[in-house]
C-alpha beads as a LAMMPS data file, in Angstrom:
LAMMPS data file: protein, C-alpha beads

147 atoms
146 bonds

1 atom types
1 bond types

-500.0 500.0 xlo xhi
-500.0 500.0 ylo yhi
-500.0 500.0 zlo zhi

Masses

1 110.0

Atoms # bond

1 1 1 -17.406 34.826 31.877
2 1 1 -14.189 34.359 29.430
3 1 1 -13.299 31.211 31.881
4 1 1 -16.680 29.510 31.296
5 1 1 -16.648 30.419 27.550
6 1 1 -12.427 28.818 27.200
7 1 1 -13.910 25.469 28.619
8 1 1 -16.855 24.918 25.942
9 1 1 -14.504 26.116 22.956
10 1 1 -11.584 23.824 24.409
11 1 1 -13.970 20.773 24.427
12 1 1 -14.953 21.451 20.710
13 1 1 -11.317 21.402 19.956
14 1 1 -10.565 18.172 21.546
15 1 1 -13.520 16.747 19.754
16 1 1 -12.224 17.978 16.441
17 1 1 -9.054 16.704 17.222
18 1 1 -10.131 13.332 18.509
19 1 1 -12.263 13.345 15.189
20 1 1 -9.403 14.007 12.591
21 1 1 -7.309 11.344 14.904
22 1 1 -9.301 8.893 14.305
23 1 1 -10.199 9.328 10.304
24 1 1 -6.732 9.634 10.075
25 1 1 -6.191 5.916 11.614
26 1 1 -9.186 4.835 9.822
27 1 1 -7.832 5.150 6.688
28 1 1 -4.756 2.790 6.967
29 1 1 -6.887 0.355 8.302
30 1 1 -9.312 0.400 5.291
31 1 1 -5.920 0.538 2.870
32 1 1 -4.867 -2.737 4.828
33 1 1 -8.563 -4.089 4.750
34 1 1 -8.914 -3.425 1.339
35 1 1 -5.759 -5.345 0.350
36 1 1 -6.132 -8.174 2.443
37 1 1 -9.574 -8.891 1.406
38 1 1 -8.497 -9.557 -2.170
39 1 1 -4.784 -10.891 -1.115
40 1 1 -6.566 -13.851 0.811
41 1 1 -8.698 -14.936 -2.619
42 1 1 -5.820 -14.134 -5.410
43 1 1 -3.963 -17.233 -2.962
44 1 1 -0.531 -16.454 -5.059
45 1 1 2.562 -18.160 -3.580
46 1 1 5.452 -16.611 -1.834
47 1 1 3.680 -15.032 1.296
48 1 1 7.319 -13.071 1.591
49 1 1 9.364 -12.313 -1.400
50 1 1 7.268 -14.203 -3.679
51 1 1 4.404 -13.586 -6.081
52 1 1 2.182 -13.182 -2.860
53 1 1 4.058 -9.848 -1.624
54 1 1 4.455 -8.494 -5.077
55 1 1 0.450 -8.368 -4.968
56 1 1 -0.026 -7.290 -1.807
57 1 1 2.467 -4.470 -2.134
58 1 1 1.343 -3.046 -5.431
59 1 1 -2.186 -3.016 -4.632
60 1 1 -1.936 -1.440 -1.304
61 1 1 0.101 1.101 -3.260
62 1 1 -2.375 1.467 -6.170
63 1 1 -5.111 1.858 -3.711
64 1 1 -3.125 4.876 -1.867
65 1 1 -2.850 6.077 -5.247
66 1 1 -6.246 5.582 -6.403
67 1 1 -8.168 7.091 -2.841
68 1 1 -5.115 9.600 -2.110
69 1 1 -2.361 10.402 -4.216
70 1 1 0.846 8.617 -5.940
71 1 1 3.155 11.198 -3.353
72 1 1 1.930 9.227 0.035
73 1 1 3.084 6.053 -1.941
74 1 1 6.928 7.930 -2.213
75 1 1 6.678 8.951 1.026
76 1 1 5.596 5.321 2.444
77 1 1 8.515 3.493 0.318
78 1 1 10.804 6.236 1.157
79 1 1 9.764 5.765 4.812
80 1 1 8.945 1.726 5.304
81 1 1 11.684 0.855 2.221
82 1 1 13.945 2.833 1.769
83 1 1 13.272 3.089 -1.416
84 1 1 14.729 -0.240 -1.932
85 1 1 18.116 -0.061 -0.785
86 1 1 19.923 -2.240 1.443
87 1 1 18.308 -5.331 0.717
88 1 1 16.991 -7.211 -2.630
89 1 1 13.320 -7.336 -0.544
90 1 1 13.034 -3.735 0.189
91 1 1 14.072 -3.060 -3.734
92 1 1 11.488 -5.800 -4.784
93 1 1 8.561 -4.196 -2.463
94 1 1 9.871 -0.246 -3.427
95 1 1 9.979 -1.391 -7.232
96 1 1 6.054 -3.028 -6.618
97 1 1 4.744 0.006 -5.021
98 1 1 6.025 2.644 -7.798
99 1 1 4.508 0.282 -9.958
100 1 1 1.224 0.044 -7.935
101 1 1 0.626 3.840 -7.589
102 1 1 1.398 4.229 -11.666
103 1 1 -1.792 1.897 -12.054
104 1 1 -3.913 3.530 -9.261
105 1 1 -2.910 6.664 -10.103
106 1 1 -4.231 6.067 -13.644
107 1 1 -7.099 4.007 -12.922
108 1 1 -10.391 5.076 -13.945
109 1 1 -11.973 2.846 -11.511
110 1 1 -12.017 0.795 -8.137
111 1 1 -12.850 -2.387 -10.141
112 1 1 -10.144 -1.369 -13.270
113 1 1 -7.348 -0.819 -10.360
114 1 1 -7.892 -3.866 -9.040
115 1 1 -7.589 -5.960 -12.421
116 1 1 -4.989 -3.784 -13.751
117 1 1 -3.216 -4.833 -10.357
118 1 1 -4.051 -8.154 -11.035
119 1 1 -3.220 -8.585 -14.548
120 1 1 0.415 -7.000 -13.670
121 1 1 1.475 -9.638 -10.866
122 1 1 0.110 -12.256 -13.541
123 1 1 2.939 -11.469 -16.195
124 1 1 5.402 -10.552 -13.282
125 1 1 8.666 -12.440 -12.893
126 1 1 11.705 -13.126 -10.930
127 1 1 13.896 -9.842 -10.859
128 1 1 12.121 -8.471 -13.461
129 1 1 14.361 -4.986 -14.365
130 1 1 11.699 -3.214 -16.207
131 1 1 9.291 -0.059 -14.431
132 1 1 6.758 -1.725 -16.711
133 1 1 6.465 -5.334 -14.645
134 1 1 5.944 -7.091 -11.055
135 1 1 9.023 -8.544 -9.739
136 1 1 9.778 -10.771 -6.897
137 1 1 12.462 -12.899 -5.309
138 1 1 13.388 -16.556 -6.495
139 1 1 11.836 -18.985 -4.690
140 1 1 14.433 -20.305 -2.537
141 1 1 14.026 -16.756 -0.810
142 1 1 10.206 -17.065 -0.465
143 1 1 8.578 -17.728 3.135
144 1 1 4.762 -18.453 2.721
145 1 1 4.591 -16.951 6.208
146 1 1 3.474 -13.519 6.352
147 1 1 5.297 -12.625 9.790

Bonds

1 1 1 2
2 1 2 3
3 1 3 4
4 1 4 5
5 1 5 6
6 1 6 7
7 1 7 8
8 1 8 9
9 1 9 10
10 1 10 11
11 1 11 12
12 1 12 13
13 1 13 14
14 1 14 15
15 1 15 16
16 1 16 17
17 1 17 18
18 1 18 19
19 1 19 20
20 1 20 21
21 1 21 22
22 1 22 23
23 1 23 24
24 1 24 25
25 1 25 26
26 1 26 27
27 1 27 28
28 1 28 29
29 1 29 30
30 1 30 31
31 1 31 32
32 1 32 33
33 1 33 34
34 1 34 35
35 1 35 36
36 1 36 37
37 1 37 38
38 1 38 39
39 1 39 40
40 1 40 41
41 1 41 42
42 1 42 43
43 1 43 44
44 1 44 45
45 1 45 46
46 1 46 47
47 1 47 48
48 1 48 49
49 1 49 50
50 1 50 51
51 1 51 52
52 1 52 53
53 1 53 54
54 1 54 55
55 1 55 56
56 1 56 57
57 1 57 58
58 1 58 59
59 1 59 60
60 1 60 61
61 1 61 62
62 1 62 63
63 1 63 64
64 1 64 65
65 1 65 66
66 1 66 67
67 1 67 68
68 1 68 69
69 1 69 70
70 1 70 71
71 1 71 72
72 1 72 73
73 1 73 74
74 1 74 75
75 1 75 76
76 1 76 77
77 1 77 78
78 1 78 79
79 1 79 80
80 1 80 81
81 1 81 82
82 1 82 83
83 1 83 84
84 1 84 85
85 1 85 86
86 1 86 87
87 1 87 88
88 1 88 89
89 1 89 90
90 1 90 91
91 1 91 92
92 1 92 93
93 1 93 94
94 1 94 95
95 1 95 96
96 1 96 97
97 1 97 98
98 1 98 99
99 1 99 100
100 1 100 101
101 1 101 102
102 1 102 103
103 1 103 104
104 1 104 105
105 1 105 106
106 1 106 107
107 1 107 108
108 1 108 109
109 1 109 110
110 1 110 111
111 1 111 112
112 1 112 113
113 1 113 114
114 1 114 115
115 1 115 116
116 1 116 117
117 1 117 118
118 1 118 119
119 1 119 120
120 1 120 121
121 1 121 122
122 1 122 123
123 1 123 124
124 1 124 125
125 1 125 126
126 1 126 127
127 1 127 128
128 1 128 129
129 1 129 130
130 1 130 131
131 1 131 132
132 1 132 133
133 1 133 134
134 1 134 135
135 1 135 136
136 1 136 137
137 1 137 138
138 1 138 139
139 1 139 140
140 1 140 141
141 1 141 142
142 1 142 143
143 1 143 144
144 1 144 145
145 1 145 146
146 1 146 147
């Protein structure tokens, strides 16, 4: 009788399992959704390096922040950046995403994250020093392509 009883209890576990799987790959695809969907109308230049990626990169990071929490931002840059070292890119996109999980951290709502995202790429600039602003590449290191 235990045998019969292992194989029911085994199948719920694989179902549970199969279940958290795939919530947990959900949710970078609605992150990625999410940011693409407003990437593709905000039609900044600089696909790489430019204006464009400082968007992208701080409001995929605010809206970790915002649905999740400011630490899976650090762990992301820490993992996909390295938190900026090596290479004036990957300290452009580490310095946009602590900036990006400050606002959606702080934001009070979807549409407030999103403007406050917004607004901050708008008075951005070219290796902007400050914690405070967006900053991206010059534009002889911009590629509009996105691959």
């Amino acid at each position: 009788m235990t045998a019969v009883a292992a194989k029911p209890a085994r199948g719920r576990r694989l179902r549970r399992l199969l279940a958290v799987l795939a919530v947990a790959g959900a949710y970078p695809a609605l992150v990625l959704g999410g940011t693409y969907w407003y990437f593709f109308q905000a039609e900044f230049p600089g696909g790489r390096n430019g204006p464009a990626d400082a968007y992208r990169h701080s409001l995929a990071s605010a809206i970790v922040a915002y649905t999740l929490s400011p630490r899976c931002v650090d762990w992301v840059t820490t993992l996909m950046e390295r938190d900026g070292e090596g290479h004036p890119s990957r300290a452009m996109d580490a310095h946009n995403n602590r900036l990006g999980a400050r606002i959606g951290a702080t934001a009070r709502s979807w549409n407030e994250m999103q403007q406050a995202v917004l607004a901050a790429v708008n008075q951005g600039a070219i290796d902007a020093r400050s914690p405070d602003q967006i900053t991206w590449l010059a534009p002889g290191a911009w590629q509009e392509r996105l691959y």
